[in-house]
Each structure stands twice: as C-alpha cells, then as structure tokens.
N, C-alpha and C positions, 0 to 999 in steps of 0.2 A: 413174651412174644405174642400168646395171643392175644394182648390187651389192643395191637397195631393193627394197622389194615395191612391186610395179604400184599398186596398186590405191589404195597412200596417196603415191606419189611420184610420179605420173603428171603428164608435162606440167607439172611445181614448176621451171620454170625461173628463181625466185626462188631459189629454194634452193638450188639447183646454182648461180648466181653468188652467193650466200652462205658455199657451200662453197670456192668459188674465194676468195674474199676472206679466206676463213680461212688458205689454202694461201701465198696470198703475203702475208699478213702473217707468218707464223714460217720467210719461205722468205729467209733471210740476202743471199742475194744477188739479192732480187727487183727485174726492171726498172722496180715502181711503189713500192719503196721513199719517194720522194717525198712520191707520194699519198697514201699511207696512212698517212704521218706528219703530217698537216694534217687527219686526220679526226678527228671528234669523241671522245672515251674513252666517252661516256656521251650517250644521247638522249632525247627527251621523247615520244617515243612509250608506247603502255601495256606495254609488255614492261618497263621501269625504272620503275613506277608500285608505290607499296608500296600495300597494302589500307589502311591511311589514305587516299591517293591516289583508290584508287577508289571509295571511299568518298562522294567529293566528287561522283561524277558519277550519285548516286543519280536517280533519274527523268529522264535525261537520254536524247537520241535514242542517244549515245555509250557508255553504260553496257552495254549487250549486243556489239554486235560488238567494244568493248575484250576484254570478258572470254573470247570468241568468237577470235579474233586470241593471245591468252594460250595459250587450252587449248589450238587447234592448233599453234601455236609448240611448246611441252612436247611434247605428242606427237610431231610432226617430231624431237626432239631425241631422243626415248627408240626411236623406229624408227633412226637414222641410228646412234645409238650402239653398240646391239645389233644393227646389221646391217653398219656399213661401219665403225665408228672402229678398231677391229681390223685392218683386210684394207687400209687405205691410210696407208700408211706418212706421211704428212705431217699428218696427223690423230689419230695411236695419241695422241700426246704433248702437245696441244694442243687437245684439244674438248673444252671443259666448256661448260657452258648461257650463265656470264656471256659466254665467248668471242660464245656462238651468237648469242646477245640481240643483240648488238653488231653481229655482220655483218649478219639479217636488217635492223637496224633501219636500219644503212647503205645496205642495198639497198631498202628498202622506201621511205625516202626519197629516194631519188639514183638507183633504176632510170628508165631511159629505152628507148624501144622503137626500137632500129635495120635497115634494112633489112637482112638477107643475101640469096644468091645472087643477084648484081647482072646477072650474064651474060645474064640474060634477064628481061622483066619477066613471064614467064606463069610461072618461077618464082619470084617474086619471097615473100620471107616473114618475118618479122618476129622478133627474137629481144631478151633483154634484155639492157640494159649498164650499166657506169657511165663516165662520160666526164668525165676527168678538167678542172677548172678549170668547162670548163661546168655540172657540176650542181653546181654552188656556188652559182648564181647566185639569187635569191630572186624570191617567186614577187608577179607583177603582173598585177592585170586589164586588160582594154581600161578597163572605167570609171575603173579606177585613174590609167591610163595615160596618160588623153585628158583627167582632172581634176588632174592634177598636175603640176608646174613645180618646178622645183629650186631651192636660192636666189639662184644665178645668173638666174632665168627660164627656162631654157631645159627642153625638155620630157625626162624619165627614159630611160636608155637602154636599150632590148628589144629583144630578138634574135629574129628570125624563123628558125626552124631547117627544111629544106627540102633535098630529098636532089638533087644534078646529076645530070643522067643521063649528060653527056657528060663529067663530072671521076671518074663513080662514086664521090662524096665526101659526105658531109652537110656541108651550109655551115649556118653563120651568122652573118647580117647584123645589123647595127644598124640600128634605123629611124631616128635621129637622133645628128648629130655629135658627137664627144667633144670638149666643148670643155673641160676640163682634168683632170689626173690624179687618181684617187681617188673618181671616180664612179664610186655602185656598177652595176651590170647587171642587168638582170631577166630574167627566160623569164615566160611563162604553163604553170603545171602543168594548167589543161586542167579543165574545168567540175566542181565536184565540190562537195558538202555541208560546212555544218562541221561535222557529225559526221566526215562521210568525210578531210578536212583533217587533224582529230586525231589520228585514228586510226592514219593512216597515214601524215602525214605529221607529225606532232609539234606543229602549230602552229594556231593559230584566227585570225578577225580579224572585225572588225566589221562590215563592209563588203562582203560577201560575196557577189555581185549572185544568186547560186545558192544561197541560203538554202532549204535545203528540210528538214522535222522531220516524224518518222513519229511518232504517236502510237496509243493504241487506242481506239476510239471503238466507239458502241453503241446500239443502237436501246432506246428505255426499255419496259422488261416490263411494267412497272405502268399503263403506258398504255390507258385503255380500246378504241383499236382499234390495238391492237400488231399481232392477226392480219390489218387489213388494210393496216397499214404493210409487215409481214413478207411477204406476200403481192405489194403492190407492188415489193418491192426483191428478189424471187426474178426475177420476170419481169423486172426490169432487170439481174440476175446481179450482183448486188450482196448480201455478206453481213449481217445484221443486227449484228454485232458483229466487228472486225477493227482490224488496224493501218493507217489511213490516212495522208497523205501531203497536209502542205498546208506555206507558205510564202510568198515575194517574188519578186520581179525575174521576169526573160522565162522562161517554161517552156511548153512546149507543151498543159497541160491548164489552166495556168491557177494561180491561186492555191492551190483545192485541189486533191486528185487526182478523178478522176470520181468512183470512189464515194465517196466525203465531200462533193462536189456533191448525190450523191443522195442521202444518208443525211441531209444538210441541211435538203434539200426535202421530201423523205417526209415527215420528224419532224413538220412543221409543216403536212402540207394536214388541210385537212378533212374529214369524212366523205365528203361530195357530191365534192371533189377528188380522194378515193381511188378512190372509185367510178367516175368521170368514167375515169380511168388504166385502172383495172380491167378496167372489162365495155364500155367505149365505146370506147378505142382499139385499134383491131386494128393498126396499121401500126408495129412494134419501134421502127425508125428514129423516127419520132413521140414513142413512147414514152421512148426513150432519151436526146430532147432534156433530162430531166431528170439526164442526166448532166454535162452539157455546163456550159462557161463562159457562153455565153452565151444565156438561156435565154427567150422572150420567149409567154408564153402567148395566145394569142388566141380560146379558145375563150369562149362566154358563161358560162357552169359552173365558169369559173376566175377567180383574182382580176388583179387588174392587174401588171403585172412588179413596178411600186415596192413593192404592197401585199405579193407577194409574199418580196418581198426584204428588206423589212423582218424578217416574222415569221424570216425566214432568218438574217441578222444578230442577233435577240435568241437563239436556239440555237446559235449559232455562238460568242458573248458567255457563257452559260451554259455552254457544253461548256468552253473557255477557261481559266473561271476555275475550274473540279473539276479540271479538269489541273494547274493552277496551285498548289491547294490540296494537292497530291498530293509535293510539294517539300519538302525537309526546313526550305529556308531561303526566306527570301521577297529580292523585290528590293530591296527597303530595306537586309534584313541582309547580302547579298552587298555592295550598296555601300559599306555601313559596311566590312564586312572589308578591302576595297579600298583606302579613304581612308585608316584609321585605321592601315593594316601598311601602310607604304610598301615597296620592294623589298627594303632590305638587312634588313627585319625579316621579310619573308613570304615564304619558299621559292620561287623561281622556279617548278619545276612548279604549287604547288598553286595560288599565281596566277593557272595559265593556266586550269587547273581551271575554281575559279571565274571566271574572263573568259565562258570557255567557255558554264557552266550561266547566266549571268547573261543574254550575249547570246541567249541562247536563250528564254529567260522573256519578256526583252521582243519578240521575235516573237513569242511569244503575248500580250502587251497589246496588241500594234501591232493585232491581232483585236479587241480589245475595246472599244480607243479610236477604232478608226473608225467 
C-alpha cells in the first residue's frame, strides 16, 4: 500500500485483497491452491460487460454506478501498474487488467468483513476477507427463508455467522437440520438494491424485499404557480428537480423517499393550499409533515387526506409512465425477448440484463396499477 499514492489508494482494502488474490494465484506453491481452483474464470459483474451489454441497461437505476465501478476499476489498474507492477516481484509478470477484472470481481463478490484485534474489544476493527467454502454459499432472504420448503418439506438451510468471544473464532450455525446430502446452504448478503445486487454482486432477482430505484424527477416549469411550488419546497429543503428514491417492502421513509413525498404533494396543492403552507405555517416540524409517509391534514384550508391523496396518485401515475416512456424497450418487448430466446439461444449475461431492466419497469407499473 505504500508503494500507491494516498490520495487514490487510501483505505482500498478491496484492492489490496485483490492484489493478494493475484499473488497466490501465480504463487506455485500457494496454501489456497484449492480454492482458487474452484473459482470462477469469468463473472457477471459489469467489469466482463461488452458495450452491447451495457447497452441493455440504458435508463436503468444500474447504468451509472456500472459504468462508474468500470472507470474506477481502469483507473486503479493504470495507478497500480505505473506505480507498483515493477517494484513487486510477484506482479512484474502477471498483472494485466483481464488478471485485474477477475480478482476485483472475485473480491467484490465473495468479500466478507472479519473481526481483527480480538485481544481486546475497545480495539476491536474490522478488515476484509475471503473465506473459503463459506462465501460460496448463495444468497437468501428472511422472506425467502421463512416462504420456502424444499422438496423434502423441510425448511432451506442458513447460517447465522456470529463471532465467539470465548473460542475468538467466527462460527457458523445452521438454523435448521440437514437432513440429507446435497442441500444447498445460504447466508444473507445483507439489505441492498437490485441495482446494488448487480452491480456488485453479479446477480438480480425478483423478489427482492429491498427493491429501492432512484430516478430524476421535477417540478413542472410551465406550471402556472411553479414560483409558489418552488418557493414551498425551498422552505421544506427539498429541490425543484433531483434524483429521488422510491420503491417496496419495509424502509424507513416509506415507499418514497421524503422529498418525492414532497415534490408529490407540492405538484398537486392548490393555490389557497400553497398559500395556507406559505404565509400560515410558522412551525418547520408542521410544515415538513409534507414530507412524511404519513401525512393527515387537518386544517379547514386543506383538503381531506383521501382527496389529497388521490390528486397524489394521479402525479405519481403521470411521472411513472414519462419515466417508463424514457426505455428503449417497453415491457411487452422485454417479455417477448425472454420467452421467444430460451437459454441455450440467449447469452446468459444479456438475459440477466434484461431480467434486470424488466423487473424494474414493473415497480414502476406496480405505481401505476395501484
């Protein structure tokens, strides 16, 4: 690490076990020989993505941090090369970028965070690894976990990973008995997007109780009282136009993120309702309940929550379907592409592609149709 410059290798603890993973793969007599023979050649991550590939995930939440994740990889590669591939002898002869691609993406998918300095818990700190057999395992929800039954009946087996203080060992347990050979094992990889899933970890899925998609959203210009929409949504700090954050399942703000709550509700009050916000509420907290999930007006100046929430749903229905129109493909023609290329005729990557952009479209119907 210190052979890098600070500033771009700082705290890359992926990368130094990336760099590790390169070392004992060309290190002949390495003691994870093994392990590194059972790993993948090639991943589905975006660093093995051709520009066909990425192509597929045009207007997708995943189409920026892919190509984001891309350049700094390159970069990492062109600083490590010009500064350390020279000066460390296990590297002169063996780092080229396909090598690179291949470690990060090993690490990117398979890193897990272990405790060190066990001797004490006030210093206690966390650093990254790969552990061999266990990060094999695939990855399972609780919903998954507590909706599924094997074809035996019996319930999927997951491992609760959990560090002893008195073995200084990380265990892990199974929550349920193996009752015969050849069932597979899970972990939970731990709440995350299915942009964030793909990204980093090479895989999507349907079901995904953490469904969360950032999109950009906007207060309309042409509106004849923009300036006192714009006006309201200053004083609730919220911008007239930005990347919001809506979605499913349990999250803390709610369906949407606050401001796409409020940029919801602004869009749609009235004159007398902007005003009412405006020049009549002095108390922030008050004011800010339009940021909120749950939002219940009681003043006479205002309309009823249902009436409310209506006009809210028809903008909400409207935004939706421009986002949706903004897709090179619609959902129709994604399914066709699905149905009609069974596997051994549609490229495994670009399948997941489209799985990917497809599942995504429809949380924005799931918007429209309710």
């Amino acid at each position: 690490l210190d052979l890098m410059p600070g500033a771009m290798m700082k705290e890359q603890g992926n990368i130094m076990l990336a760099l590790a993973l390169i070392m004992e793969r060309f290190r002949k007599d390495s003691f994870w020989r093994p392990y590194l023979d059972v790993l993948p050649e090639r991943y589905t991550t975006p660093l093995f993505y051709t520009p066909e590939d990425m192509i597929e995930l045009r207007e997708t939440a995943a189409l920026e941090p892919a190509l984001k994740l891309c350049k700094n990889i390159a970069r990492q590669y062109g600083f490590i090369k010009k500064f350390v591939q020279s000066r460390v002898d296990e590297l002169q002869h063996n780092f080229t970028y396909d090598v690179f691609r291949w470690a990060v993406s090993t690490v990117m998918t398979r890193q897990n965070k272990v405790p060190v300095n066990l001797s004490t818990f006030e210093e206690l700190d966390f650093t990254l690894a790969l552990i061999p057999l266990w990060d094999m395992a695939n990855h399972i929800t609780p919903e998954q976990r507590d909706g599924h039954r094997s074809g035996n009946g019996s319930s999927p087996l997951v491992t609760d990973t959990t560090y002893c203080s008195k073995l200084e060992k990380l265990e892990s347990i199974l929550q349920a008995d193996c009752t015969k050979a050849g069932e597979p094992v899970f972990i939970n990889y731990g709440k995350r997007t299915d942009a964030e899933f793909l990204v980093h970890n090479g895989f999507s899925f349907g079901k995904n109780p953490n469904t969360r998609i950032t999109k950009l959203f906007a207060l309309n210009r042409t509106d004849s009282l923009y300036k006192k929409r714009a006006r309201l949504l200053e004083l609730l700090g919220v911008p007239t136009v930005g990347k919001m954050e809506f979605g499913y399942g349990e999250h803390d703000s709610g369906e949407l993120s606050p401001h796409l709550y409020a940029l919801s509700r602004v869009s749609v009050l009235t004159e007398d309702e902007l005003d009412y916000y405006i020049d009549t509420v002095d108390d922030p907290l008050k004011r800010a309940e339009l940021c909120q999930r749950r939002f219940e007006p009681t003043a006479a100046a205002l309309p009823t929550a249902e009436d409310l929430r209506q006009r809210q749903r028809q903008w909400l229905t409207s935004a939706m379907e421009t986002i949706l129109r903004r897709y090179p493909t619609t959902v129709a023609q994604d399914e066709a592409l699905l149905h009609e290329n069974p596997p051994h005729r549609l490229h495994h990557l670009r399948r997941l592609l489209i799985e990917f952009r497809l599942h995504e479209k429809r949380v924005l119907h799931s918007f429209i149709e309710d």
